[in-house]
N, C-alpha and C positions, 0 to 999 in steps of 0.2 A: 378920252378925258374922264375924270374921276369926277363924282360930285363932293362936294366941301360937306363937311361934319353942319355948320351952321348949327340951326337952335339945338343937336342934339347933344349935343358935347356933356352935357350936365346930366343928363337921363339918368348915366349910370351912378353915379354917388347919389340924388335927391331921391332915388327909388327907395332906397333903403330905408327913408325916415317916416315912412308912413306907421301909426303907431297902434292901431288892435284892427283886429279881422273886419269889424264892423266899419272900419274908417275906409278898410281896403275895398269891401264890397260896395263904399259907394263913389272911390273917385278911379279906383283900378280901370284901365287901359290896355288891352293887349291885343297887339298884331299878331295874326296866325295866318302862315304859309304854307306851302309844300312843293314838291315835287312832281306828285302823283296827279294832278290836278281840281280842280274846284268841286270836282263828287266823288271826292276819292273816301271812301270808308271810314279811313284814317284820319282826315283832316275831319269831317263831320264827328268822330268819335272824340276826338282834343278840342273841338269847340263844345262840346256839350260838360265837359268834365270842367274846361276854362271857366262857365258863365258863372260858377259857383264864385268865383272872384270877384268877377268885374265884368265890364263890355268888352266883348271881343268883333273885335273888325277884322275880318276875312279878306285876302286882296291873295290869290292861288292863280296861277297858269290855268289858261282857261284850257289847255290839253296836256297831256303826260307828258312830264320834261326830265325824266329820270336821265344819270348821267351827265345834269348839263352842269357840272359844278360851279364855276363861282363865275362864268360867264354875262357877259352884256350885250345885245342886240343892237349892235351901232349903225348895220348897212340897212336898215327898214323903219318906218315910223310904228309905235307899236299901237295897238288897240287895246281899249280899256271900257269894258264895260260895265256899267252899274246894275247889279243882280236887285240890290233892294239896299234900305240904307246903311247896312253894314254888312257887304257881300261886292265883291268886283272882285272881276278876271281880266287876267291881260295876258294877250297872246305875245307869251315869251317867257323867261325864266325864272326859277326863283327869286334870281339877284335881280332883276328887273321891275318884281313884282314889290320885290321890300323897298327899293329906291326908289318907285313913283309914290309908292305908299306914305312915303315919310317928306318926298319933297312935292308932291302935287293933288294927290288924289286923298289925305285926312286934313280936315280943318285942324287951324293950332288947337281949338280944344278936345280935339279927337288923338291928339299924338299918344304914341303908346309909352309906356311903362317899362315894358317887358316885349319882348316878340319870338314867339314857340314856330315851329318849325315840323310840320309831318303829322301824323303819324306816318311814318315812310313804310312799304308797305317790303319790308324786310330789314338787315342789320348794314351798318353802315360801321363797320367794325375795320379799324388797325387804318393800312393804308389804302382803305375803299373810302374812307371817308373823305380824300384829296379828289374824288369824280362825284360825289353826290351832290345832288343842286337840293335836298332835304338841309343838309350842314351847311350849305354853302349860301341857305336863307337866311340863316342865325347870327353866320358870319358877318353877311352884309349889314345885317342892323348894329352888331357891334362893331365894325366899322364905323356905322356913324353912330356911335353910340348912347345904342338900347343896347341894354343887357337879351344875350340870343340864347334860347337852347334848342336844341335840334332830338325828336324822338325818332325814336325809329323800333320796329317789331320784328327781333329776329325771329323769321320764319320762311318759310318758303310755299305755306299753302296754307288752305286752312285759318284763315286769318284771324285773329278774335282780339280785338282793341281795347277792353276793359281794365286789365291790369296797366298797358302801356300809357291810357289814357289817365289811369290813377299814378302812375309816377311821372309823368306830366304836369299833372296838378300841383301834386308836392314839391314840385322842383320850382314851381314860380311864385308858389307861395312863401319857398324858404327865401325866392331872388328877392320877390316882395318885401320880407320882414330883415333880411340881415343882408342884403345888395353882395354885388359881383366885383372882383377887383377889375379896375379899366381894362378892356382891352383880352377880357378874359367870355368864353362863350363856353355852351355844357354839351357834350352830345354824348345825350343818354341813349343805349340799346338796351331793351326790354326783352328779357329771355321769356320764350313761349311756354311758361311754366308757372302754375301757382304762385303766388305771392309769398309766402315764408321762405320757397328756397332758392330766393332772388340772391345777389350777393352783389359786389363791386369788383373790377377789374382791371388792370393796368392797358398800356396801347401794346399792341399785337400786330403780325404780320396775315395779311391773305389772300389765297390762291384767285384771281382770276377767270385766267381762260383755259380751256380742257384742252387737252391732248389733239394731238392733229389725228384729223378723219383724211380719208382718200376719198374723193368725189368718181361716180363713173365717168368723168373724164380724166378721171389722174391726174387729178391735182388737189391739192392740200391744202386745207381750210380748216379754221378753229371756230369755235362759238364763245362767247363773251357771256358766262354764267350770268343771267336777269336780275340778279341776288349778289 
């Protein structure tokens, strides 16, 4: 069973009427999630870039839930705990974590705005982005609609969240000042590459799982690239 849209239905058209920066920085609201879980790099990097906005509430998998895409925990009760008053983990998924978010765990005057998603700690590009539980956080808020975008840092090492976290910022500032059509969610990939030679991209196809290995028992097994 789905939960009902309820008081969110409006989020996404009234976001848009907030009218100068200084208005935004004092009644702005934004949920941030992830993936990666509640110490993940990524999500501490997109909360500190966020605060410039508004308050940001934190409600992240209290362990790494990478690949659980747009999944719900139905067969367990889930655990939710309180880090501090704008910090809670629940042991379960993204989509778990934005649905208790919005129907149990924020007061009506805590509801968000806006709801960011990652910094996922690599790209969630073409059709990887139908397994990422980082996209599949964005989703669920626009579902019930809050306007979602979902970040992500293509990389594979080496991890450095500054620029991704600076086009996270801009992306909710712009959802802030000029709002989202209903129904519509952003997932940005942030190339691992200085800022000037950023660009935009259309949706793409991509490889998965590598070539089959022969195990010493003879037999044939792939690996599912972490990225």
């Amino acid at each position: 069973m789905r939960f009902s849209r309820g008081p969110f239905q409006s989020l996404t058209r009234t976001c848009a009427g907030i009218p100068n920066q200084e208005l935004i920085r004092n009644v702005t609201r934004i949920l941030l999630t992830n993936d990666d879980g509640i110490h993940s790099a990524g999500l501490v990097a997109l909360e500190k870039a966020l605060r410039a906005v508004g308050d940001v509430y934190v409600v992240a998998p209290a362990a790494e839930m990478s690949g659980a895409s747009h999944s719900l925990t139905l067969a367990r009760p889930l655990r939710i705990r309180q880090i501090d008053e704008r910090h809670w983990t629940v042991d379960g998924t993204p989509t778990d974590c934005v649905t208790l978010a919005l129907h149990k765990i924020l007061q009506e005057s805590e509801l968000p705005h806006v709801c960011a998603s990652g910094i996922n700690h690599g790209g969630n590009l073409g059709d990887d982005a139908t397994y990422s539980g980082t996209v599949a956080g964005a989703l669920e808020a626009t579902i019930l609609g809050v306007p979602g975008i979902a970040v992500s840092l293509v990389a594979r090492e080496h991890f450095e969240f500054a620029e991704a976290a600076h086009f996270g910022l801009l992306a909710v500032r712009k959802i802030l000042s000029e709002g989202l059509p209903e129904g519509t969610l952003l997932n940005i990939n942030v190339p691992d590459v200085p800022r000037p030679a950023t660009t935009a991209s259309t949706y793409g196809q991509s490889a998965r799982i590598s070539g089959p290995v022969v195990s010493s028992w003879a037999r044939a097994f792939a690996w599912l690239p972490y990225w």
